[in-house]
N, C-alpha and C positions, 0 to 999 in steps of 0.2 A: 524617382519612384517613391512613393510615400506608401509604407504599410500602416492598416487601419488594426491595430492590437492594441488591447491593454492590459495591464497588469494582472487579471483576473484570468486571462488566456494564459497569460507567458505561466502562472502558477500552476491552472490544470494541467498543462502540458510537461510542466517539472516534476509533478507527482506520479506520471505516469510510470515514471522509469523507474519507483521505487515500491510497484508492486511486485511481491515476492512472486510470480508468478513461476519457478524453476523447485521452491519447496511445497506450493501448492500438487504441483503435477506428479511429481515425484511420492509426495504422499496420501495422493491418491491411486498411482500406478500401485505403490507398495499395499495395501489395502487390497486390493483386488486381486491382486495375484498370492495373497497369505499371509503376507505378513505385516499381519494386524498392528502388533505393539509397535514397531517401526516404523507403519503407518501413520499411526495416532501421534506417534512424537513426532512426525515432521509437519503435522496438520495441526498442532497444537502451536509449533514453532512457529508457522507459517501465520496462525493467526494471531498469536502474540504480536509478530513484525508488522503487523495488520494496524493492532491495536496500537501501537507505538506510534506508526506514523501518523493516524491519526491523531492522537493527542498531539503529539508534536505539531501537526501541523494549524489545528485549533489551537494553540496558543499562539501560534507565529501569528493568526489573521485575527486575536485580540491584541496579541501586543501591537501588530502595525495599522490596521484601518479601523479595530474599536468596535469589531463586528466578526459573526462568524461567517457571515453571505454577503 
């Protein structure tokens, strides 16, 4: 059995698991139900962890293929 993948797959697929998806929900539940500032800092958090992985991950696909696509 030969699977037809490559490296561009097996990457999208790794990134997946490292959306914050549990401090998005959370502080958007928090927001809505009042409590605004405790909101705001986990949506702040959440998209900090956003911005992180991105960076992170545009460097990994300069440093290894010399390209960001």
């Amino acid at each position: 059995m030969i699977f037809d993948t490559t490296s561009e797959i097996a990457m999208a697929t790794s990134v997946l698991y490292l959306v914050p998806g549990v401090p998005l929900i959370n502080g958007v539940i928090d927001v809505v139900e009042g409590y605004v500032l405790t909101g705001f800092a986990r949506l702040t958090e959440a998209s900090l962890l956003i911005v992180s992985i991105a960076i992170g991950l545009s460097f990994t696909l300069l440093m290894v293929k010399n390209s960001l696509i």
